[in-house]
N, C-alpha and C positions, 0 to 999 in steps of 0.2 A: 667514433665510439670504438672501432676496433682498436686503437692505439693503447688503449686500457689494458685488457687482457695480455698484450703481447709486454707492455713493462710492466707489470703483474709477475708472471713469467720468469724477468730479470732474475730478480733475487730471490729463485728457487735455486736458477743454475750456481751462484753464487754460494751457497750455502753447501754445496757440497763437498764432501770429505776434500780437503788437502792432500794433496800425492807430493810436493815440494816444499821441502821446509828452510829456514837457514838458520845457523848456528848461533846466536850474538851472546861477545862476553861482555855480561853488565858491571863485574868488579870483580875485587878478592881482596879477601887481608892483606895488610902491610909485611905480613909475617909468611903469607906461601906465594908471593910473586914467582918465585924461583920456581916452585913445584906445579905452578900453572903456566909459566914462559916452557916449560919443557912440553907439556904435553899438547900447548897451543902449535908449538915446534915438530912434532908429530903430525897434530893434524895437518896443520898447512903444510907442509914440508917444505917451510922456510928458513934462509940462514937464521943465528943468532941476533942480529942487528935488525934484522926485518919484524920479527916474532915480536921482540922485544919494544919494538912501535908499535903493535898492535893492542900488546895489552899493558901498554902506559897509554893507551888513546880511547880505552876501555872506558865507555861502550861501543865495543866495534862488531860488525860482523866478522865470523870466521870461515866459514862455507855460506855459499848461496846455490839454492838452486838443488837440492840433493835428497835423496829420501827420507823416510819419517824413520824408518831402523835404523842408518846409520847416522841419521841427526841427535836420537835420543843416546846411542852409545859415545857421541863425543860428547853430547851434555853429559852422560854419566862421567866420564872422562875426569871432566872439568870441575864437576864436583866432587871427585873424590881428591881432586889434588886441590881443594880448596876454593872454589872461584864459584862466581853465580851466573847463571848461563840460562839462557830461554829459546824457545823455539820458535820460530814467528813463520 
């Protein structure tokens, strides 16, 4: 009967606030590739060739592992040059 309480427990710890987020680009129009391969180019600080595999593979992650202020300012990023982007 103690076994109860203590996975009870679990998914209290679990619910609590996220500290690491990551970045994933889920798409963008046909029309701002360009203006979202740039700023994907920024974040990562990846050559051109590299960048450009990531968001033709779109949905990819872009950062893993990073905090919740500078994960929302790449998603702003990314939306303002066009692309759809989530935080997971």
């Amino acid at each position: 009967m103690m076994a109860a309480p203590a996975a009870a427990a679990a998914p209290a710890a679990a619910e609590e606030e996220k500290t690491e987020f990551d970045v994933v680009l889920e798409g963008f129009p046909a029309d701002k590739k360009i203006a979202v391969l740039k700023v994907v180019r920024g974040i990562t600080g990846l050559g051109l060739k590299e960048a450009k595999e990531i968001v033709e593979a779109a949905p990819k992650a872009l950062k893993e592992g990073i905090s919740k202020s500078e994960a929302e300012e790449f998603k702003k990023q990314i939306e303002e040059a066009g692309g759809k982007c989530a935080l997971k």
